[in-house]
C-alpha positions in Angstrom: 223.6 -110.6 -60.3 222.5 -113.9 -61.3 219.0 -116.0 -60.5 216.3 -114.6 -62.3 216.9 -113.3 -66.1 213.7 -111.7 -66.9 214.1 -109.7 -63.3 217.6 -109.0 -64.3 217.0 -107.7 -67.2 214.3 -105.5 -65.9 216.9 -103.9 -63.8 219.2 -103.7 -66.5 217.1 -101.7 -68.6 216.1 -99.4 -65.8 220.2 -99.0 -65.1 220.6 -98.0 -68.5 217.4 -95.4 -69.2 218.5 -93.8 -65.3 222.1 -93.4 -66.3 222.4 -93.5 -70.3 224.9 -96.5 -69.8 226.2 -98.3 -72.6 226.5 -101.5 -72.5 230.0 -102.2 -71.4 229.2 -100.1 -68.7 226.0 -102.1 -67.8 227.8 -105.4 -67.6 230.7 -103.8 -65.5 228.2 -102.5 -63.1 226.0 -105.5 -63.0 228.8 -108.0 -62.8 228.1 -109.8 -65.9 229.0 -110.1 -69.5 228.1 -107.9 -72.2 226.9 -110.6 -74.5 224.3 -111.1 -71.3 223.5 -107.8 -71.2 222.7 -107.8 -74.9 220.6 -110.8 -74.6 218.7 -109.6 -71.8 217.8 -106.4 -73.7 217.1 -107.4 -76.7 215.5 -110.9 -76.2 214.1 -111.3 -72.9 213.3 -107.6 -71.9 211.3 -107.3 -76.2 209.3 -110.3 -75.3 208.9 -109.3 -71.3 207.6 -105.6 -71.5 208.1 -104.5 -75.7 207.9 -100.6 -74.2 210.7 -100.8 -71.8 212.8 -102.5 -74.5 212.2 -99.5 -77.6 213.3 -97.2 -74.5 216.3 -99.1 -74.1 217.2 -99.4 -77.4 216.9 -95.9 -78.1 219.1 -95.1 -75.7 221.7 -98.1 -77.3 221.6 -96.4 -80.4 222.4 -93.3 -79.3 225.8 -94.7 -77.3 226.4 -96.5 -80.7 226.4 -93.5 -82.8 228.8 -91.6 -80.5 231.3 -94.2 -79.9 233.5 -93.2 -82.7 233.7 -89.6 -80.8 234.2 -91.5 -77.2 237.0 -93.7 -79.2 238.8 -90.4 -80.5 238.4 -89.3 -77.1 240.5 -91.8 -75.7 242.7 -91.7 -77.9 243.4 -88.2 -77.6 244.7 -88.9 -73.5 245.9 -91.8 -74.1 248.5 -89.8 -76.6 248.4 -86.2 -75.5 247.7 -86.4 -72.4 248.1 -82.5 -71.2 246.0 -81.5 -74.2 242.4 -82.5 -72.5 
């Protein structure tokens, strides 16, 4: 999804309050990186519609606080795999 960044990251931050995606998961869906992503959400989208972005970024902080218990998670089946 490339042309139009301020469009794109519209849609990105739409994505992300509809599904709670973090940002890997953004970029994977979108096709992009997730330095982009990042960029989009906290540059373009603060200075395009200030609102939509302190949504976003509410919902960032949240997937930043609990990837330390998605980590452990993985880490978990990736080791015992039968115990999840």
């Amino acid at each position: 999804m490339k042309g139009n960044p301020e469009e794109r990251a519209a849609r990105l931050a739409e994505y992300i309050l509809e599904t709670g995606a973090t940002v890997r998961g953004a970029a994977m869906q979108f096709g992009i990186s997730k330095s982009t992503v990042h960029k989009d959400i906290t540059s373009r989208l603060r200075r395009l519609n200030p609102a939509l972005a302190r949504q976003v970024r509410t919902v960032l902080a949240k997937n930043k606080a609990e990837r330390h218990l998605r980590g452990g998670d993985a880490t978990r089946r990736k080791y015992h795999p039968d115990s999840v």
